[in-house]
C-alpha positions in Angstrom: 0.0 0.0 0.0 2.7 2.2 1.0 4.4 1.6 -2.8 1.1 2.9 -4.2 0.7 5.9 -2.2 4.6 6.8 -3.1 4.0 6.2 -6.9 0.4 8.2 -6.8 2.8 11.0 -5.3 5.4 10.9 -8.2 2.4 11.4 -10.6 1.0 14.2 -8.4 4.5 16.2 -8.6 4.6 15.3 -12.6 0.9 16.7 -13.1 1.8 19.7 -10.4 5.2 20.7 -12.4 3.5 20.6 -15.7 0.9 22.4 -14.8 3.1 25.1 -13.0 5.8 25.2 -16.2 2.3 26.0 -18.3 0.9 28.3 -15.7 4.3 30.5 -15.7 5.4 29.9 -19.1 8.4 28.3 -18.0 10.9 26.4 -20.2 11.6 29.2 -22.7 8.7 27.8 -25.7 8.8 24.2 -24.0 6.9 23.9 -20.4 6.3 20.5 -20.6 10.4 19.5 -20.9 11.1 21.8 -18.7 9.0 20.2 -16.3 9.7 16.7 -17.1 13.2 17.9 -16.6 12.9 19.5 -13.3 11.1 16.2 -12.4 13.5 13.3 -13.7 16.2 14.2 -10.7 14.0 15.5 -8.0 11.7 12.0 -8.1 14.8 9.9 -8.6 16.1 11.8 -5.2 12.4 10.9 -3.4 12.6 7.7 -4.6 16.0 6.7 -3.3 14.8 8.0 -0.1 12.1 5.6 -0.1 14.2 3.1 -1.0 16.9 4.6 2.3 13.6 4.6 4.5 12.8 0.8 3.1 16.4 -0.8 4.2 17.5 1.4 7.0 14.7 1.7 9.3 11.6 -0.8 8.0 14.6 -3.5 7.6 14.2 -5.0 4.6 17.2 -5.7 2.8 18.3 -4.4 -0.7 17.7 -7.1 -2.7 13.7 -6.7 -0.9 13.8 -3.2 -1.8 15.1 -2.9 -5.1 12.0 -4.0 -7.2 10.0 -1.9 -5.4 12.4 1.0 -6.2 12.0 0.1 -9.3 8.2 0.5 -9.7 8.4 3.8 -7.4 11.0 5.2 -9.6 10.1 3.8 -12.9 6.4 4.4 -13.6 5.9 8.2 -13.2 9.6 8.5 -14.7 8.3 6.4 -17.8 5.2 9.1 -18.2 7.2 11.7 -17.4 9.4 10.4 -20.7 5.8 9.6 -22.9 4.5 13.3 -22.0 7.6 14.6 -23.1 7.8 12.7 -26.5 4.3 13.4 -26.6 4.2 17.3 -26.3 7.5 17.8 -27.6 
């Protein structure tokens, strides 16, 4: 459950930064890879914190943790790289 709520999070920030880049005409022509820019980094950084959070204090090991990082970091990236391709 926790996974879910972390990944519904990433494509909260995604939808919040694109609509912000629109909203202040950020990006210089392009708001949308500006944003999906600004995003790529700052949700790889929350989701090796999860993935911190996951080994050092809920004790799972790595090797538990790592799919999960995988799905926390690799579905609203993979939008995030679809919208840009899309709106480019």
């Amino acid at each position: 459950m926790h996974s879910l709520k972390v990944i519904a999070a990433g494509f909260a920030l995604l939808g919040a930064l694109h609509f912000l880049s629109r909203r202040l005409k950020l990006g210089k022509g392009d708001p949308t890879g500006f944003a999906v820019r600004l995003f790529l980094p700052l949700w790889l950084a929350v989701a090796l914190i999860n993935l911190w959070v996951g080994v050092s204090r809920a004790g799972y090991t790595m090797m538990q943790e790592l799919p999960f990082f995988a799905l926390v970091f690799g579905l609203p990236a993979a939008f995030a790289a679809l919208l840009f391709l899309r709106f480019r």
